[in-house]
C-alpha positions as CSV (number, residue, x, y, z in Angstrom):
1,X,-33.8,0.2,-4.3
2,X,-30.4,2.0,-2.8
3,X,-27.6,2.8,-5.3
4,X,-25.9,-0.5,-3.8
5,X,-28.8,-3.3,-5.2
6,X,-28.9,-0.9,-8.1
7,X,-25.4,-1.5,-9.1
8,X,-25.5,-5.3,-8.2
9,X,-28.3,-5.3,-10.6
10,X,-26.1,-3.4,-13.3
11,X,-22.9,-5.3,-12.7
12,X,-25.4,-9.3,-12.6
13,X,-26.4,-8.0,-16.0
14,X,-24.1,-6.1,-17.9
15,X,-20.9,-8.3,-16.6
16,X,-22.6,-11.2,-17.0
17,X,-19.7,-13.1,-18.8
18,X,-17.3,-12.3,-15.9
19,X,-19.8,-12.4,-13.0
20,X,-18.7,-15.6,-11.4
21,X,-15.0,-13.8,-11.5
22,X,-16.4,-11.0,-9.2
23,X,-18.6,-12.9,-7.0
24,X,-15.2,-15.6,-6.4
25,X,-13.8,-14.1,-3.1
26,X,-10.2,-16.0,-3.8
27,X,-10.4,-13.8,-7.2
28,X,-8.6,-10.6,-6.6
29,X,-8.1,-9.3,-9.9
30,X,-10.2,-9.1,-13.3
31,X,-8.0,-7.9,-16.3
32,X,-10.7,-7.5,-19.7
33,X,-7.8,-6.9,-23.0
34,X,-10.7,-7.3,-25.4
35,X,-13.8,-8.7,-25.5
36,X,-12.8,-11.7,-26.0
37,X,-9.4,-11.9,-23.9
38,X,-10.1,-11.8,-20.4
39,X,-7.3,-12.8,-17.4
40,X,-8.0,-13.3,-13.5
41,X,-5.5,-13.1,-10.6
42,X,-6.4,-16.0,-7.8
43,X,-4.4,-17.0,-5.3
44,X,-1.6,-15.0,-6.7
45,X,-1.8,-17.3,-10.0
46,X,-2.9,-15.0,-13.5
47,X,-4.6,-17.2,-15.6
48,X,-6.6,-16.4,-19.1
49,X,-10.5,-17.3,-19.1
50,X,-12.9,-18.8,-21.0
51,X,-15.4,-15.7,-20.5
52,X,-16.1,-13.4,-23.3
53,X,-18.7,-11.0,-24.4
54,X,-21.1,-11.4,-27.3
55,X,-19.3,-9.1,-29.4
56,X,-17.2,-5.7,-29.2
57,X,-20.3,-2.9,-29.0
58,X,-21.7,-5.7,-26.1
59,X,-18.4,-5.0,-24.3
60,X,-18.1,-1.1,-24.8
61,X,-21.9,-0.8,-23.5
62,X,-21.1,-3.0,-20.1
63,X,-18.0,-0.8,-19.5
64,X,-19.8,2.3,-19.7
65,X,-22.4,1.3,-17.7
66,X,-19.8,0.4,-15.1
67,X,-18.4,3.2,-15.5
68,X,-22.0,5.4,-14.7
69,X,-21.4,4.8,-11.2
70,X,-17.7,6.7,-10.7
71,X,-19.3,9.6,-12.3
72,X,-17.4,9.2,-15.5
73,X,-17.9,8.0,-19.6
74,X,-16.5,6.8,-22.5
75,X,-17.6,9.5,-23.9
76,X,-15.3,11.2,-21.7
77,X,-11.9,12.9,-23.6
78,X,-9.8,11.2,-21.4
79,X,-8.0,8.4,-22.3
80,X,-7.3,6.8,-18.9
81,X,-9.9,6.7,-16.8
82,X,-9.1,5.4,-12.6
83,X,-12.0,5.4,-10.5
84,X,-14.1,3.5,-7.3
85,X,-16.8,1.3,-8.1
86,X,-19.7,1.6,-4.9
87,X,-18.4,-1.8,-3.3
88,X,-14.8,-0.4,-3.2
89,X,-13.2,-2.0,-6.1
90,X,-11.0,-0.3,-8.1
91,X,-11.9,0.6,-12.2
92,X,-8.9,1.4,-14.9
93,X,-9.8,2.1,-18.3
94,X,-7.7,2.2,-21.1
95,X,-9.3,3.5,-24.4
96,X,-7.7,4.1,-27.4
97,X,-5.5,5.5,-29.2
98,X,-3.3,4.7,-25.8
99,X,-5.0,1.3,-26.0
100,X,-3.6,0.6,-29.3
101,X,-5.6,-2.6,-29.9
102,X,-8.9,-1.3,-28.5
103,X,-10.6,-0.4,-25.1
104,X,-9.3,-2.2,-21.8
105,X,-10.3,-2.4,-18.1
106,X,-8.5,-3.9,-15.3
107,X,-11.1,-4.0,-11.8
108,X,-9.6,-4.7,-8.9
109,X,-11.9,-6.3,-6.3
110,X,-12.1,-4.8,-3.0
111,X,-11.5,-7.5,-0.2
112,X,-14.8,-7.9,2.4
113,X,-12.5,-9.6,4.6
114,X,-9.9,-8.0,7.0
115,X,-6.3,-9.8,7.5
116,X,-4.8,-9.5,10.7
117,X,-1.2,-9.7,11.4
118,X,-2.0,-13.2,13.1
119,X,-3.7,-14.6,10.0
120,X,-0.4,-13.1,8.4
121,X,2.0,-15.1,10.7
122,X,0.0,-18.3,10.0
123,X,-0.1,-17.2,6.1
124,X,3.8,-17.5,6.6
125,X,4.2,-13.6,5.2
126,X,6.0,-12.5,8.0
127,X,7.0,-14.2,11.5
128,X,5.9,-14.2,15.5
129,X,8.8,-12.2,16.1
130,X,8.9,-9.9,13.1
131,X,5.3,-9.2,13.9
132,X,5.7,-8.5,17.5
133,X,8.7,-6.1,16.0
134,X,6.0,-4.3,14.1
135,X,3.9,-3.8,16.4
136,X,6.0,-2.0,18.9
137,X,7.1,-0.1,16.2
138,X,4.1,1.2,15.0
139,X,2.4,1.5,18.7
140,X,6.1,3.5,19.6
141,X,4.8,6.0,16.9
142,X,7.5,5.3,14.5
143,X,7.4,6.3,10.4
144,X,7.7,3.7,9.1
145,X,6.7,2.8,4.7
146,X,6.4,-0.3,3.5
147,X,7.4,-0.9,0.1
148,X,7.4,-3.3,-2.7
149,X,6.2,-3.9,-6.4
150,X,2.5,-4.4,-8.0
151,X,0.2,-6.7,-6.2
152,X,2.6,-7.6,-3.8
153,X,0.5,-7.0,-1.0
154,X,1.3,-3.4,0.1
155,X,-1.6,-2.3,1.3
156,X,-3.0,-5.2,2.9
157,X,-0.1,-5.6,5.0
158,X,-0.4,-1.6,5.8
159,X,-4.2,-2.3,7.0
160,X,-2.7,-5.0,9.3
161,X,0.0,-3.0,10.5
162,X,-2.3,-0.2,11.3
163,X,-4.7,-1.9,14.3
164,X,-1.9,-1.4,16.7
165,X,-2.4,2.5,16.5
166,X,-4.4,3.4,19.7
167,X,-8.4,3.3,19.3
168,X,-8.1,7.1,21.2
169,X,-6.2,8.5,17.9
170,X,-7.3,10.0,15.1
171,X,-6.3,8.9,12.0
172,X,-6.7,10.5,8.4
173,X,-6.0,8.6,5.6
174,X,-5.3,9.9,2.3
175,X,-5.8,7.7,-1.1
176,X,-6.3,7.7,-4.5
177,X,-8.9,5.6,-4.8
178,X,-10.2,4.4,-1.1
179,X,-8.7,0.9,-0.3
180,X,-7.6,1.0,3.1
181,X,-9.9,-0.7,5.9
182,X,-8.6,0.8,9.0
183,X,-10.8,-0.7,12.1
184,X,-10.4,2.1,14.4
185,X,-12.9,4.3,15.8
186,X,-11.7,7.9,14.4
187,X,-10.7,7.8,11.0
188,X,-11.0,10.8,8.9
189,X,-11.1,9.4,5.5
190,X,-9.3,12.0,2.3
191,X,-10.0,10.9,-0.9
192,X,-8.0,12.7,-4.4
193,X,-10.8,14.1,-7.1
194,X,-10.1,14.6,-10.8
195,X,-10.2,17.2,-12.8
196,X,-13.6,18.2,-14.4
197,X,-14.0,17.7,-18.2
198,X,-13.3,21.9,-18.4
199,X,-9.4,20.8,-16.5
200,X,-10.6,22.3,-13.1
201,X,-11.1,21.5,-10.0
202,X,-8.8,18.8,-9.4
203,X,-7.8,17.9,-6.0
204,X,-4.3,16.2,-6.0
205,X,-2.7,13.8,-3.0
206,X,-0.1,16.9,-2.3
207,X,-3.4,18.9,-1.9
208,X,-4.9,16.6,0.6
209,X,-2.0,16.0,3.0
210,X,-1.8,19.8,3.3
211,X,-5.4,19.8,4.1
212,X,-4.9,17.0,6.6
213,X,-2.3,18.8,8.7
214,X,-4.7,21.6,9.4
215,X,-7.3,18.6,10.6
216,X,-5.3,18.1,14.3
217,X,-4.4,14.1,13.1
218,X,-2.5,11.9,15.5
219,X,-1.4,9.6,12.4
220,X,-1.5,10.4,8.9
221,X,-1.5,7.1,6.5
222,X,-0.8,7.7,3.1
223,X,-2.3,5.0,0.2
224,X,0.5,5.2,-1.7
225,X,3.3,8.0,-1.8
226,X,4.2,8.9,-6.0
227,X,5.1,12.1,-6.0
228,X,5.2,15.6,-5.3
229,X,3.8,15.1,-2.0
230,X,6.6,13.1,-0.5
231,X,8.3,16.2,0.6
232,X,5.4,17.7,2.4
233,X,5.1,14.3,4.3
234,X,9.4,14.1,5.2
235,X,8.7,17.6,6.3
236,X,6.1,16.9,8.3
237,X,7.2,13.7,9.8
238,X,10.4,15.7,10.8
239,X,8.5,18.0,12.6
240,X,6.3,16.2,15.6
241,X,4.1,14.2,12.9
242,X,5.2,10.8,14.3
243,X,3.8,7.3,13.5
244,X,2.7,8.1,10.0
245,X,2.6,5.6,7.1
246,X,2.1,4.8,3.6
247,X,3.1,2.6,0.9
248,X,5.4,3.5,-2.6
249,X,6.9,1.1,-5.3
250,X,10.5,-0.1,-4.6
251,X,12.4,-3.4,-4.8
252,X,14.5,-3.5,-2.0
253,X,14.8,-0.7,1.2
254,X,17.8,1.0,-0.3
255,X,15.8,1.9,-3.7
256,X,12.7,3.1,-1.6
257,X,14.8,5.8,0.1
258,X,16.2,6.9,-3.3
259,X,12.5,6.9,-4.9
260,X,11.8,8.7,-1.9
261,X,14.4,11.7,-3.1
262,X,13.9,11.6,-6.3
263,X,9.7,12.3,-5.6
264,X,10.4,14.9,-3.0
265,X,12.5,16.7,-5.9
266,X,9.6,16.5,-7.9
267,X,8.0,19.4,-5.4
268,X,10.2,22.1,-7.1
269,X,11.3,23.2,-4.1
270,X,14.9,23.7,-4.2
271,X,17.2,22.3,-1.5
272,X,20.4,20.9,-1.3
273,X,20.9,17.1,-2.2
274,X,22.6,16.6,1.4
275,X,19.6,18.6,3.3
276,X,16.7,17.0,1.3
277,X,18.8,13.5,2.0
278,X,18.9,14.3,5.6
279,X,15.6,15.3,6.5
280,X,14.4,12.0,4.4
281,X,16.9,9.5,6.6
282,X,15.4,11.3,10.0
283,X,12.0,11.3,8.5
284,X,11.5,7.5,7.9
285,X,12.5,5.1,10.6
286,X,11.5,1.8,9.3
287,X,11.1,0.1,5.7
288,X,9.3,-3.2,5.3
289,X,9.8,-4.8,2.0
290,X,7.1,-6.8,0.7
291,X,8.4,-9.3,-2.9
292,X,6.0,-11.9,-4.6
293,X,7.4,-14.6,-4.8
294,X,7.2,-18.1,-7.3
295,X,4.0,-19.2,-6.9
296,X,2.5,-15.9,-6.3
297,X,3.2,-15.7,-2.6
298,X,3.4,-12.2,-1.3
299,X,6.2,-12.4,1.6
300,X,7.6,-9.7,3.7
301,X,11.6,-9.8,2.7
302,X,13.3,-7.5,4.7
303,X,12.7,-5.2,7.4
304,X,15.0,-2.3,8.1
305,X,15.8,0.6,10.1
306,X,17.4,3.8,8.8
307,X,20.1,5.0,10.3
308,X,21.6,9.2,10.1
309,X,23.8,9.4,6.8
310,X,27.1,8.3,6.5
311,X,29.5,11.7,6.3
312,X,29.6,11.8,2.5
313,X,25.9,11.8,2.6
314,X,25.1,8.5,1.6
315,X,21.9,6.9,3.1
316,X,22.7,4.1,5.7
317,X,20.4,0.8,6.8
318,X,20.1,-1.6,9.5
319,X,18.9,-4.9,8.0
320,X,16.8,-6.5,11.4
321,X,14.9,-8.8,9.6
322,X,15.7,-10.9,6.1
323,X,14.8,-13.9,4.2
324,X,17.5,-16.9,4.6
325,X,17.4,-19.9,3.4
326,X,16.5,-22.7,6.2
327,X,16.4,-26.4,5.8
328,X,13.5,-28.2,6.4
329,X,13.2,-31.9,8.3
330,X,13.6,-33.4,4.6
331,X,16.8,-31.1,3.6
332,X,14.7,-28.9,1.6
333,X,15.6,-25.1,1.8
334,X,12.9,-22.8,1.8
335,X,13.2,-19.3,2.5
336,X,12.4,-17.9,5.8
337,X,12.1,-14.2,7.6
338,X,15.1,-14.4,10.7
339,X,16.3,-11.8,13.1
340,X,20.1,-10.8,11.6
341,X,21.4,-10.2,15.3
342,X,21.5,-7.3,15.5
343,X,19.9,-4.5,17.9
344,X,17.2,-2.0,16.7
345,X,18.7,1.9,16.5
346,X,15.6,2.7,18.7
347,X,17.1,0.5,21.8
348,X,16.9,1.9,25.0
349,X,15.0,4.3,23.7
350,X,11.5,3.3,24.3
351,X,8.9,4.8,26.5
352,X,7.8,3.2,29.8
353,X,4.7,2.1,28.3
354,X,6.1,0.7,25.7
355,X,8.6,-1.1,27.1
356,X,5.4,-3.1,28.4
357,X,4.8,-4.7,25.2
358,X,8.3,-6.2,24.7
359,X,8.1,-10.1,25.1
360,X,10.8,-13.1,24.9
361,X,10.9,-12.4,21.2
362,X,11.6,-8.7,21.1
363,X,13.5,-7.4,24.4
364,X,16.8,-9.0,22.7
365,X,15.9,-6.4,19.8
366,X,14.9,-2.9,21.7
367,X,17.2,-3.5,25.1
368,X,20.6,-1.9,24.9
369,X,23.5,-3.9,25.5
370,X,24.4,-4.0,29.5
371,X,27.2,-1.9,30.0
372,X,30.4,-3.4,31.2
């Protein structure tokens, strides 16, 4: 039996009480609080359960056999515990005395099915045009990060985004805890590694996107940029490293360029506030924000191109997509991703090839005005 059955085994009898949860492919989320308190996330919606386990040492014992299979224990003196699970979902444990009311784990399930940016459109998370937009974009080796809160969507969109990078590139992808499901053919997959129980031998994200530069990458996606390492990759994608991307936590495109600074100054290197501000408004060259919305509907809510900084070295953005209120046949107003009017800052600037892939939608976008 492969370590695969073995674990379907472990996980049919130990999780019992929350097995239909994990077998439910609209369930994306399994939130344990005790054993007796347990939440799901389905179709965006959290809702509490009727599951439970027998009793509290019942409980422990199934979490720490989950837990066999990342390597780590309860027995473990860390407190937090973040790991993979062997079918890709993601394990956090909580134990106390930072779980003040006792131990908690939160698994988040590991999708088996890929969403396109077509199933997207037809989702209603982004439009035709705003799709097409992306596409040229990311195929016209742009940085671009895409940005939002929890759970809304972040890197499902970035696994989307990424099939218009050319089969004949090579990719490496850096993560946390593996998530990304990039379809292409050479993808070099970088995965961070904790510390021992001893404190050594920890291998960080800033580690690994060092590592990668030395590994000749076309592209370099990032899981999810939180610190340190921002500065390495706004260095890098200043000098050649085009068409990268990753994901960080922001609210709107404005606050992801600020988080952006305030990580990169987490580095310790010193630089001036107007250099470091600089190099991150050449660095990035689009920002798509994704927002959950009422309902539980993850939408994409603007998308927006950076411009150089003002003169007193303020960072500048050109809204081209955002959410408006339209009217529908019965007067209802719904809100909707639109083209604001105005021309990308990469207009006229487009390859030959590239130009190629501009359609009805999109040439209005990435053509520079006629001159008079």
């Amino acid at each position: 039996m492969d370590k695969q059955a073995i674990y379907s085994a472990t996980v049919a009898h130990y999780l019992a009480p929350i097995r239909q949860y994990l077998e439910d492919p609209g369930v994306t989320e399994v939130m344990l609080n005790h054993a007796d308190e347990i939440f799901i996330e389905k179709d965006g919606q959290i809702t509490r359960t009727n599951a439970r386990f027998p009793d509290q040492e019942v409980y422990e014992a199934a979490v720490n056999n989950i837990l066999q299979y990342t390597g780590r224990s309860l027995t473990d003196n860390e407190s937090l515990i973040d790991a993979r699970l062997p079918d890709g979902s993601r394990v956090h444990v909580v134990k106390q005395p930072c779980a003040r009311y006792g131990l908690a784990m939160t698994i988040r399930k590991f999708s088996k099915s890929m969403l396109d940016m077509d199933w997207l459109v037809q989702l209603g998370t982004l439009t035709e045009q705003a799709r097409q937009y992306l596409a040229v974009c990311v195929q016209s080796e742009h940085n671009l990060l895409v940005a939002g809160g929890t759970s809304t969507g972040k890197t499902s969109l970035l696994n989307a985004l990424s099939a218009s990078i050319p089969k004949t590139q090579r990719i490496v992808v850096i993560e946390d805890s593996a998530e990304l499901q990039l379809q292409q053919d050479h993808v070099l997959s970088l995965e961070t590694k904790p510390a021992d129980r001893y404190g050594r031998g920890a291998v960080g994200i800033r580690e690994l996107f060092r590592s990668s530069l030395r590994l000749r990458p076309d592209r370099i996606v990032i899981g999810e940029v939180r610190g340190g390492e921002a500065l390495d990759m706004i260095q890098a994608m200043t000098s050649g490293q085009g068409g990268s991307m990753g994901t960080l936590h922001a609210n709107n495109p404005s606050d992801a360029l600020n988080r952006l600074e305030t990580m990169a100054l987490m580095s310790k290197v010193e630089l001036p506030l107007y250099a470091l501000r600089a190099q991150v408004s050449s660095a990035i060259d689009v920002i798509v924000q994704m927002n959950r919305f009422v309902g539980g509907r993850r939408l994409v809510s603007h998308i927006t191109e950076v411009e150089p900084l003002s003169d007193d070295g303020h960072y500048r953005t050109r809204p081209i997509f955002e959410q408006v209120p339209v009217s529908d046949e019965k007067g209802e107003k719904t809100l909707q991703l639109k083209w604001t009017e105005r021309r990308s800052i990469f207009a006229g600037h487009l390859r030959p090839q590239e130009e190629t892939l501009l359609t009805e939608l999109t040439r209005p976008i990435f053509e520079p005005r006629p001159v008079s």
